[in-house]
C-alpha positions as CSV (number, residue, x, y, z in Angstrom):
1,X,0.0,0.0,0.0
2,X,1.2,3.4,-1.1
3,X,0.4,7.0,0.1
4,X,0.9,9.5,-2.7
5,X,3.0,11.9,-2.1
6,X,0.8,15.6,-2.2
7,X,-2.0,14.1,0.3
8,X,-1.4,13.2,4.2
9,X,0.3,10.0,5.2
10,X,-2.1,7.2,6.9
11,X,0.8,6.3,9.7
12,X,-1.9,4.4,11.8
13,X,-5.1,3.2,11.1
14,X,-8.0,6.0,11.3
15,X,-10.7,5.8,14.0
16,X,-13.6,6.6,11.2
17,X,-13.6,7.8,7.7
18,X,-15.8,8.1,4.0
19,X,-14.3,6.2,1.7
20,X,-15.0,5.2,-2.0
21,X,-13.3,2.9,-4.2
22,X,-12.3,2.1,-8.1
23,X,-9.9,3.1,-10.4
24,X,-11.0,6.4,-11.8
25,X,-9.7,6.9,-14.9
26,X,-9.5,10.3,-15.7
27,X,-11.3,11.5,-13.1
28,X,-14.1,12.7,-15.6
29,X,-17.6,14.1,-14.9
30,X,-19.0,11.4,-13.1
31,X,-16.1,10.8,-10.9
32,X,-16.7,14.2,-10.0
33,X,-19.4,13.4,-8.7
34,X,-18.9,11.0,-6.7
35,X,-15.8,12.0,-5.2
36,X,-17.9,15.5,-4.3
37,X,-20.5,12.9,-2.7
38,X,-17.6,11.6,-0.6
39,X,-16.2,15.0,0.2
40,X,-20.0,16.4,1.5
41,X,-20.3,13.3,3.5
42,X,-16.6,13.2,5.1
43,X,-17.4,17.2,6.4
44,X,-21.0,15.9,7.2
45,X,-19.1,14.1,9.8
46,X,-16.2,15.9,10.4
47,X,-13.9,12.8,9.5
48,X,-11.5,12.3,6.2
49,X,-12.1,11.8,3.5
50,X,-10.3,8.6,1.2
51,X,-10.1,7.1,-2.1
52,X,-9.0,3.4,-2.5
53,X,-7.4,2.8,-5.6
54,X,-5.2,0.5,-7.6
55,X,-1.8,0.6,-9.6
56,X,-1.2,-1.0,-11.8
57,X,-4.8,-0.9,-13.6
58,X,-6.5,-4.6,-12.5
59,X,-7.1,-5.0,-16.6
60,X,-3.1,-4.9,-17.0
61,X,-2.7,-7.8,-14.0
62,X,-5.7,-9.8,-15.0
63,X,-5.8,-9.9,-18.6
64,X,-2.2,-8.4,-19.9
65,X,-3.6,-9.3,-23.5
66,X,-5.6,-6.3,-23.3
67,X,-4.3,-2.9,-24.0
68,X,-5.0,-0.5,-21.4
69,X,-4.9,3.3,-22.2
70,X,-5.3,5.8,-19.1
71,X,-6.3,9.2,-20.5
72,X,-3.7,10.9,-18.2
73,X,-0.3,10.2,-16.1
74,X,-1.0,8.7,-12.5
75,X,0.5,12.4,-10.4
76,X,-2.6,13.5,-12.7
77,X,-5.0,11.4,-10.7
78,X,-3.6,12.2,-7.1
79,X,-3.8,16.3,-8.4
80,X,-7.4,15.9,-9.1
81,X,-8.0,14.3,-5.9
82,X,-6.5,16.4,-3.5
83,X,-7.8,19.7,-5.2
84,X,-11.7,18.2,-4.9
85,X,-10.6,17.8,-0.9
86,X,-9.9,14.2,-0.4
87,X,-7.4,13.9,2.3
88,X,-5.9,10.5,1.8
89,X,-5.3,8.2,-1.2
90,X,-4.3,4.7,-0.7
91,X,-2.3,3.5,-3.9
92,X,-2.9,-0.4,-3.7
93,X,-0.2,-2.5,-5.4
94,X,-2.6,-4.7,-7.3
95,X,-1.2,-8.7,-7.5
96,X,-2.8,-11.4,-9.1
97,X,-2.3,-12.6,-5.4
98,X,-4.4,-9.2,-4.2
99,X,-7.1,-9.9,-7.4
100,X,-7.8,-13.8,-5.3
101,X,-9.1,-11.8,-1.9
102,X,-12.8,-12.9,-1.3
103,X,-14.7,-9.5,-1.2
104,X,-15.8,-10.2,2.7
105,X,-12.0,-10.1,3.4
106,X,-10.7,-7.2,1.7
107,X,-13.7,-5.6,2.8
108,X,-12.9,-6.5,6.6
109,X,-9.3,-6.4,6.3
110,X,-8.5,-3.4,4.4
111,X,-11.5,-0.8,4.7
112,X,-13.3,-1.8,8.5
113,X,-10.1,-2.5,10.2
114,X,-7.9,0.4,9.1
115,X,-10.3,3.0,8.1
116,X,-13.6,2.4,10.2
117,X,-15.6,4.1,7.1
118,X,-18.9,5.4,8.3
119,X,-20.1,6.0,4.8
120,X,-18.9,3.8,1.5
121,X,-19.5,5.5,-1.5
122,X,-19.2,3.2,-5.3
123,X,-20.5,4.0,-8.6
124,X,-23.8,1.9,-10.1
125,X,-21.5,-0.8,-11.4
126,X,-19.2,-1.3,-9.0
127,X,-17.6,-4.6,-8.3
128,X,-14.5,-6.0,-6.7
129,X,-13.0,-8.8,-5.7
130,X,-12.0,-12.7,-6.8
131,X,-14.3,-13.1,-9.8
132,X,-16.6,-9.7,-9.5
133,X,-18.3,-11.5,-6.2
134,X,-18.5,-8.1,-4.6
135,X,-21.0,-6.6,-6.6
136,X,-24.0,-4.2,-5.1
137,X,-25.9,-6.8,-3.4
138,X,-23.3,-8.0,-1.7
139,X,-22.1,-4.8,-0.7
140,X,-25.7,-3.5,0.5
141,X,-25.9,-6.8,2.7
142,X,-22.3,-6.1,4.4
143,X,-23.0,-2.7,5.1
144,X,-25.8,-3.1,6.6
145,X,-24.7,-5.4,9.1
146,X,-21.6,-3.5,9.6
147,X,-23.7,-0.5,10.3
148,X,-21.9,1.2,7.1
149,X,-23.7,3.9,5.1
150,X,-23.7,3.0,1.4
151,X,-23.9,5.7,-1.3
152,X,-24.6,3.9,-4.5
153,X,-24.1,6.8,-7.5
154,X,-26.4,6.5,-10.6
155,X,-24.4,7.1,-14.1
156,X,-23.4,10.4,-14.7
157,X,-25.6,11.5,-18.2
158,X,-23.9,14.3,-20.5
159,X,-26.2,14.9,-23.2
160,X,-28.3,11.5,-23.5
161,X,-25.1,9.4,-23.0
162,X,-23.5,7.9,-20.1
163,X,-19.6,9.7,-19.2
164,X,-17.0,7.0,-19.2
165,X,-13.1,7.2,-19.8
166,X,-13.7,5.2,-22.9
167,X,-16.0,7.9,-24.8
168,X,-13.8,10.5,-24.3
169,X,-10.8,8.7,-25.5
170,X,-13.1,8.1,-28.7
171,X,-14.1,11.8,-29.1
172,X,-10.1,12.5,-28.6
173,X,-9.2,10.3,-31.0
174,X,-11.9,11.7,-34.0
175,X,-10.1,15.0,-32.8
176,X,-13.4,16.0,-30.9
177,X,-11.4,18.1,-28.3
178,X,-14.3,20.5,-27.3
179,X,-16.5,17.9,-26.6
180,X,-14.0,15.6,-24.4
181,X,-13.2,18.6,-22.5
182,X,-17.1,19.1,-21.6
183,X,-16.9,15.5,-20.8
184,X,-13.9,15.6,-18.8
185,X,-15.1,19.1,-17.0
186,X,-11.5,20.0,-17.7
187,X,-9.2,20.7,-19.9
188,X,-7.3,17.5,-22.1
189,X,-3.3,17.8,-21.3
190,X,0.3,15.9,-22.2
191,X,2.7,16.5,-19.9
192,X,6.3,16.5,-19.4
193,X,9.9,18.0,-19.7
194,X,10.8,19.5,-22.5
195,X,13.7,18.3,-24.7
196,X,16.3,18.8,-27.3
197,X,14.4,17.9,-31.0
198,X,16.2,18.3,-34.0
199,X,15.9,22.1,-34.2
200,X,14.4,21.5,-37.3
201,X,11.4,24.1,-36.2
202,X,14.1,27.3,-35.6
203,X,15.5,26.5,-39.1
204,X,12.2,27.0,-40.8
205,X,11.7,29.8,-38.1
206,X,9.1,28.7,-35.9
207,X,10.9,27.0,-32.8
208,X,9.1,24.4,-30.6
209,X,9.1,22.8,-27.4
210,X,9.0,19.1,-27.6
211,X,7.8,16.7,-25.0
212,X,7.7,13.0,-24.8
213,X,5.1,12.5,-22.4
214,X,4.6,9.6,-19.9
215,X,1.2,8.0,-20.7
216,X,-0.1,5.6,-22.6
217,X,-2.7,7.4,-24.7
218,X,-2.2,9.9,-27.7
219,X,-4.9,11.6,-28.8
220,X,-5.6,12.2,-33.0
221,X,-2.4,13.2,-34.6
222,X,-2.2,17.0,-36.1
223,X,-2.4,20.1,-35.5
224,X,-3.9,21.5,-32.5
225,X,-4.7,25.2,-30.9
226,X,-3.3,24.6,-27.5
227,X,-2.5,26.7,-24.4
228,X,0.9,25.9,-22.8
229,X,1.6,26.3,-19.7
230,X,5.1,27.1,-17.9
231,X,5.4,27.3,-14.0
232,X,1.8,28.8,-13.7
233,X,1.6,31.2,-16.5
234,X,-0.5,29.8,-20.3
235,X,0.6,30.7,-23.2
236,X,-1.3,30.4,-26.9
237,X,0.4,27.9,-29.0
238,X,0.2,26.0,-31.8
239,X,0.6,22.0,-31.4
240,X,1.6,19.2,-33.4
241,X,1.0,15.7,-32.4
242,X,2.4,12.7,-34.5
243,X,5.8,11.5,-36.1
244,X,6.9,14.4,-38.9
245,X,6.0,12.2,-41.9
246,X,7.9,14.8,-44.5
247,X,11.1,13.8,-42.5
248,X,10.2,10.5,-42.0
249,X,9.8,7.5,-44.1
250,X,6.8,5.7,-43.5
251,X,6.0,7.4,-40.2
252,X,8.8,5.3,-38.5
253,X,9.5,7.6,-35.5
254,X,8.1,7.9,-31.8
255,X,4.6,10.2,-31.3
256,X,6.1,13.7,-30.4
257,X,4.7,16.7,-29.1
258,X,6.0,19.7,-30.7
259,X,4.8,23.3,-29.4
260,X,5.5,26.7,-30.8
261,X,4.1,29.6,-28.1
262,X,3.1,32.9,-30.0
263,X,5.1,35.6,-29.0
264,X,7.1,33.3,-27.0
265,X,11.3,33.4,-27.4
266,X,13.2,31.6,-24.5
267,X,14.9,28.1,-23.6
268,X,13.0,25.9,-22.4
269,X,15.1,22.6,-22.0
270,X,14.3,20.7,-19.2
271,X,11.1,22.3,-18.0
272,X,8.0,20.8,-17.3
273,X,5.4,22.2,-19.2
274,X,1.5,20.8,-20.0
275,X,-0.1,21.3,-23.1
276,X,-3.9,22.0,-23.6
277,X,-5.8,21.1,-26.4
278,X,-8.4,23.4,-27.5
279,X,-8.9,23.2,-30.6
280,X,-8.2,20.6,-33.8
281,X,-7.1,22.2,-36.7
282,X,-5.6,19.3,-39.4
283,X,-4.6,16.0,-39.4
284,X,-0.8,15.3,-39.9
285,X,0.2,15.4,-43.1
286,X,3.7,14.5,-45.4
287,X,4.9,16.9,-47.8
288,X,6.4,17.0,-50.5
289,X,9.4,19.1,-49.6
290,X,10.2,21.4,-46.9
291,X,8.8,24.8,-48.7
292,X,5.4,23.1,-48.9
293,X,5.6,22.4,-45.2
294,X,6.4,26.5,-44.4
295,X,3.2,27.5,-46.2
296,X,1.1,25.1,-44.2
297,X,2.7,26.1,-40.8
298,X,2.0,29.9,-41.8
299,X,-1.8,28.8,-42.7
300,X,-2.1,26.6,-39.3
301,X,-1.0,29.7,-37.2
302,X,-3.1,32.0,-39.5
303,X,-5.9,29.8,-37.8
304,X,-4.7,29.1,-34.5
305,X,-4.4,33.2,-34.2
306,X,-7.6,33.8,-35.4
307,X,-8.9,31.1,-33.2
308,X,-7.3,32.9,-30.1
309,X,-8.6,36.1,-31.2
310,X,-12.1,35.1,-31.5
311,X,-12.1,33.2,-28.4
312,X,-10.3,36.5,-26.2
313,X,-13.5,38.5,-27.5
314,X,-16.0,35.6,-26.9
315,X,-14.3,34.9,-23.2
């Protein structure tokens, strides 16, 4: 069991608590939701506040056959949580040995015994536990022996549909940014340090920052309207995700992430920075030479400045 580093540590086991549990995955609408459910109830009571979750993903231990795709890095998850006011997060290693627990165990072991939750708050479809056994039911018929308050959350509806991690990593990847950013109820970033590219952006005269971030999904390659931002402050950019197909042969290179801030002239090797998408402009395309290229870099920031300008006056 692991403490993140950013929330309190659990030294000793807390006389009571509101817990929830599950994996939240990009800590979208609907775990908004419920994690504000678990904050109201925690002050309610005047006790902490915990999430319960697991690293790596359970899909990755269980069934390593199937790709997993997190919308964001894991420090993204424990950010999220401690700015909506949970105090602790407990980072459970999850083992194939962990994934064999009967549900009454981990239930009694893990949550009673070293949190004494007065409240236990889990999505509609929760379920945990050596082949899914802990499912509502059974969680209903535990709690109410334990004297446990359950909070069971309905699905979290965004325009006739359910929110899940998995349609906004579809609406990413058809380049839908505005409409996985309502989804999310923030703002789509990459993150991570910026390094040394081939400087082939100064000699065509529009230098960029590029990152390799740490994560395991990429949204639709192009050409983006970003904001990026550097120690606190945002700056308008232009983006392009993907693998330079004019200066590659068949596209075989590593996804970058190349940035070019407006106005914008310094260093920035070895920062951290986070790019927002806003906007998609174009998919990635190969050239025919390196002239055709300049002229569709002028026309992408043609748009991407109009786009800024239009959405100044509009904000």
């Amino acid at each position: 069991m692991h403490i993140y580093p950013g929330v309190k540590q659990l030294s000793s086991p807390l006389e009571a608590s509101v817990v929830t549990i599950g994996n939240f995955d990009g800590v979208h609408l609907g775990h908004q939701q419920l994690i504000e459910n678990v904050v109201r109830e925690a002050q309610y009571f005047g006790v902490p506040s915990v999430v319960y979750t697991f690293h790596p993903h359970p899909v990755k231990v269980l069934h390593p056959e199937r790709p997993t795709f997190r919308l964001f890095d894991l420090k993204d998850q424990q950010e999220q949580f401690a700015q909506r006011g949970i105090e602790y997060v407990i980072l459970e290693e999850f083992t194939k040995e962990f994934a064999q627990l009967l549900p009454q165990d981990f239930l009694q072991n893990y949550l009673v015994e070293k949190l004494h939750p007065k409240t236990l708050v889990v999505g509609h479809d929760f379920s945990f536990g050596a082949d899914r056994a802990g499912n509502i039911p059974f969680l209903e018929k535990f709690c109410a022996e334990k004297g446990i308050r359950l909070i069971i959350i309905p699905p979290f509806q965004y325009q006739g549909a359910v929110v899940s991690s998995s349609r906004i990593r579809e609406e990413l990847k058809n380049g839908n940014v505005e409409k996985a950013n309502e989804l999310l109820g923030r703002t789509y970033y990459l993150r991570g340090h910026v390094e040394k590219g081939f400087q082939r952006g100064r000699t065509i005269g529009v230098p960029t920052a590029n990152i390799h971030p740490d994560v395991e999904f990429m949204p639709r390659q192009g050409v983006y309207c970003t904001l990026t931002k550097i120690g606190g402050h945002s700056h308008p950019s232009i983006t392009n995700i993907g693998v330079n197909p004019t200066f590659h042969e068949n596209g075989q290179s590593p996804i970058k992430i190349e940035s070019h801030l407006f106005d914008f002239d310094a260093h920035l090797y070895g920062v951290e920075v986070e790019v927002y998408l806003l906007h998609f402009i174009r998919d990635e395309m190969k050239f025919p030479g390196i002239d055709e290229l300049k002229i569709q870099i002028q026309n992408d920031m043609v748009k991407a400045r109009r786009y800024f300008n239009e959405h100044s006056q509009n904000s």
